[in-house]
N, C-alpha and C positions, 0 to 999 in steps of 0.2 A: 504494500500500500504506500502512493506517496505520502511523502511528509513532510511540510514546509524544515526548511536546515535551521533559517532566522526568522525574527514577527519582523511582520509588515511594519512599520513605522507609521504613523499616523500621518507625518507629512509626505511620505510615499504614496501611500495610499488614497489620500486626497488629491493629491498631484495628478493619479491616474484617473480621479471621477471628475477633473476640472471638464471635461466636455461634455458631461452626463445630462447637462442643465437645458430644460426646452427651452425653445426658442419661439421668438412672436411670429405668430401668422401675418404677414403681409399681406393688409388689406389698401383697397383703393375704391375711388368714387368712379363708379360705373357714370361714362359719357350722357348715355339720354336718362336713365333715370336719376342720378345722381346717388342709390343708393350704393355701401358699400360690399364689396366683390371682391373676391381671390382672385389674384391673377393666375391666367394660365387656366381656369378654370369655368366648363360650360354655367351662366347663370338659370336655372332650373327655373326661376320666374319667368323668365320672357324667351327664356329658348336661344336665346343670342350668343355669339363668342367670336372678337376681333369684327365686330360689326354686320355679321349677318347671322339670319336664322339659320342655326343647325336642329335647334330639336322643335317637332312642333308640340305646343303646349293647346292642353283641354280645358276650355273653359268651363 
């Protein structure tokens, strides 16, 4: 079975979770609606992405 040799150190150990931290979702103001939107991402309300309809939406 393994078995660590030495303990982790605490500032080692932290050092390695320094990347572990989410990160904010980048949002923006959607052109005609103005509400906000992910980029890169179909808006599911209006069906639109990079300014035309790709999905059709059911009223």
């Amino acid at each position: 079975m393994a078995v660590p040799k030495r303990k982790t150190s605490k500032s080692r150990r932290d050092q390695r979770r320094a990347h572990h931290a989410l990160t904010a979702v980048n949002w923006v103001e959607d052109q005609n609606t103005g509400e906000p939107v992910r980029r890169h991402h179909v808006d599911l309300k209006t069906g639109m992405y990079k300014g035309r309809q790709v999905i059709e939406v059911a009223d």
